[in-house]
C-alpha positions in Angstrom: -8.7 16.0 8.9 -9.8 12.4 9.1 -8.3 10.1 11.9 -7.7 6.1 11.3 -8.3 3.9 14.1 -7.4 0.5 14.5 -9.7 0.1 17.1 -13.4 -0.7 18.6 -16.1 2.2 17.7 -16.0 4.3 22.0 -17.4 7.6 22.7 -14.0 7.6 24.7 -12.3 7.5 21.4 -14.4 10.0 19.4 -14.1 12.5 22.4 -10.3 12.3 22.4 -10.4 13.2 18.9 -12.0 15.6 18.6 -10.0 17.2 21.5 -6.8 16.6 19.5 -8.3 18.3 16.5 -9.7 15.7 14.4 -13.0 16.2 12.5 -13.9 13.0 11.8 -12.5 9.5 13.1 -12.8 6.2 11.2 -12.7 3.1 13.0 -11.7 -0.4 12.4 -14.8 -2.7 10.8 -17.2 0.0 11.3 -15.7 2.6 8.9 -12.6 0.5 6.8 -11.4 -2.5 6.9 -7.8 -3.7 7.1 -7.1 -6.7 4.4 -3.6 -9.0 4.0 -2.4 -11.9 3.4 -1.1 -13.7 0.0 -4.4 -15.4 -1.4 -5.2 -13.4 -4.2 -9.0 -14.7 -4.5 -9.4 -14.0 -0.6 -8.2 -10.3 -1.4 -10.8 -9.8 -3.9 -13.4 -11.1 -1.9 -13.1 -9.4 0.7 -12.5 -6.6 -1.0 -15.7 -6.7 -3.3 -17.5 -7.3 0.1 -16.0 -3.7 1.3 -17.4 -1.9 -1.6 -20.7 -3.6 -1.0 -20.9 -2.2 2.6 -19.7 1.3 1.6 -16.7 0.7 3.8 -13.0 1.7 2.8 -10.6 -1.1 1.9 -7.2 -0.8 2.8 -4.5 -3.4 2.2 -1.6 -4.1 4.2 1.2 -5.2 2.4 3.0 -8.0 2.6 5.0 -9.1 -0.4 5.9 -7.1 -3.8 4.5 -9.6 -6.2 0.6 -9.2 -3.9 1.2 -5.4 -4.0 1.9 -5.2 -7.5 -1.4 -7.5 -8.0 -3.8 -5.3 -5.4 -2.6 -2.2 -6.8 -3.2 -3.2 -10.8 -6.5 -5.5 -10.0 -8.3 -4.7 -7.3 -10.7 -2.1 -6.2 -8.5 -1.0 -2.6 -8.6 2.4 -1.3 -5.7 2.5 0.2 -2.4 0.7 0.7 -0.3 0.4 4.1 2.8 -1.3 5.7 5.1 -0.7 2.5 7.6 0.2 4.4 8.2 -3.6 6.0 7.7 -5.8 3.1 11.7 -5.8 2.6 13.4 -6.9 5.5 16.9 -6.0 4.5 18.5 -2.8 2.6 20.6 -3.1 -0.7 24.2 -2.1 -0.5 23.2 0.9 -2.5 19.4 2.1 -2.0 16.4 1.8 0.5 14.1 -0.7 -0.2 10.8 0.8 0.5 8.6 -1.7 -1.3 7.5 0.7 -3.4 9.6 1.6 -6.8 8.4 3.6 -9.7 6.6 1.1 -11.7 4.5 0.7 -8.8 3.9 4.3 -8.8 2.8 4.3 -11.9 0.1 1.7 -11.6 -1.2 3.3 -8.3 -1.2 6.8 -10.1 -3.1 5.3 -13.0 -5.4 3.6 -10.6 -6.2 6.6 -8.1 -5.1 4.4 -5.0 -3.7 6.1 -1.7 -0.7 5.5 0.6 -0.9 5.7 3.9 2.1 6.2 6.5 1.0 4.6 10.2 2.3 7.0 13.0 1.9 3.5 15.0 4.6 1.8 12.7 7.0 4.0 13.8 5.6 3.9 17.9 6.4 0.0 17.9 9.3 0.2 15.4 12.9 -1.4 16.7 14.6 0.1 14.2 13.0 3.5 13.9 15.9 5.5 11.6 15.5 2.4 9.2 11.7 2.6 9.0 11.7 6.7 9.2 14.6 6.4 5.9 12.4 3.9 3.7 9.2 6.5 4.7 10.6 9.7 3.1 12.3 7.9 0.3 8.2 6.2 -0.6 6.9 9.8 0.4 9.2 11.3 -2.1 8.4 9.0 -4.7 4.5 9.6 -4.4 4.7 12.8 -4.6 6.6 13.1 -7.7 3.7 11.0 -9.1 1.7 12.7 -7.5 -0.1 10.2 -5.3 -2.5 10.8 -2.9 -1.2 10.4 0.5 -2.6 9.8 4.0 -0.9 10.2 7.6 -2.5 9.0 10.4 -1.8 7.1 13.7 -3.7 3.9 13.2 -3.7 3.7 16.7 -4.6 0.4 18.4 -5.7 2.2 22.0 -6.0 5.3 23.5 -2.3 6.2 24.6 -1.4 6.0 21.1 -3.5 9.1 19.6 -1.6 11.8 18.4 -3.1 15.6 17.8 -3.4 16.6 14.2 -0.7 19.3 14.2 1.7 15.7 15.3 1.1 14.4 12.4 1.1 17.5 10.2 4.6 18.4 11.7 5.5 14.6 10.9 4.4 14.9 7.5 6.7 17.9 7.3 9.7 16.2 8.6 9.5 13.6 6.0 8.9 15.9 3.3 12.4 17.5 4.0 
């Protein structure tokens, strides 16, 4: 199991990793790349730049309209932070940020979700952010999306073993 980082390349960090069960960790500019923001030209820049350097791309969303564009035209690996693109709930559903036409497009275009252990660390409302989770899990996996967890951790407190998040992952699924 692979391990996201949002952090600095330490032998600290790759020690305490593989301690909690990790084969391989992937840090922040030296192994991916974290990209947002609106400007749709700035996306695809910096996401052709990725590709050049062999390193993942992985957006962070920010509005439905940019997600909808990153999803159909660009080249990203993988797609975070859909969970907080809607500040608010309808009466009647979650609003997850992503729906099935999104879906779709991703499924079409062989791009990943991830779900951040992190979000949820530094989360006020946790039972909001947990709710719009398993509703987006439950609608990638009936299209049959791939899907990452990880802990996106920023420092060294906030690792978490991989049977965490694989008990996680269960909990969602339910």
């Amino acid at each position: 199991m692979e391990q996201f980082v949002q952090m600095q390349r330490s032998e600290e960090a790759e020690k305490l990793s593989q301690e909690l069960g990790y084969e391989k960790i992937l840090f922040q500019d030296s192994n991916w790349v974290l990209l947002s923001g609106k400007n749709k030209r700035d996306i695809l820049q910096r996401i052709n730049e990725c590709k050049q350097k062999k390193k993942y791309a992985v957006y962070l969303a920010v509005d439905e309209e940019t997600l909808r564009f990153v999803l159909e035209k660009t080249a990203v690996d993988m797609i975070i932070g859909m969970e907080q693109i809607c500040p608010k709930d309808s009466v009647h559903h979650l609003r997850g940020g992503l729906d099935e036409v999104l879906c779709k497009i991703a499924q079409e275009n062989e791009k990943a979700f991830a779900f951040s252990f992190c979000d949820i660390l530094h989360s006020s409302n946790r039972p909001q952010l947990l709710g719009r989770m398993k509703f987006n899990l439950k609608l990638a996996r009936k299209y049959g999306l791939k899907i990452v967890f990880g802990s996106f951790a920023k420092e060294l407190l906030e690792f978490r073993s991989s049977q965490d998040l694989e008990a996680w992952s269960r909990i969602l699924s339910r």
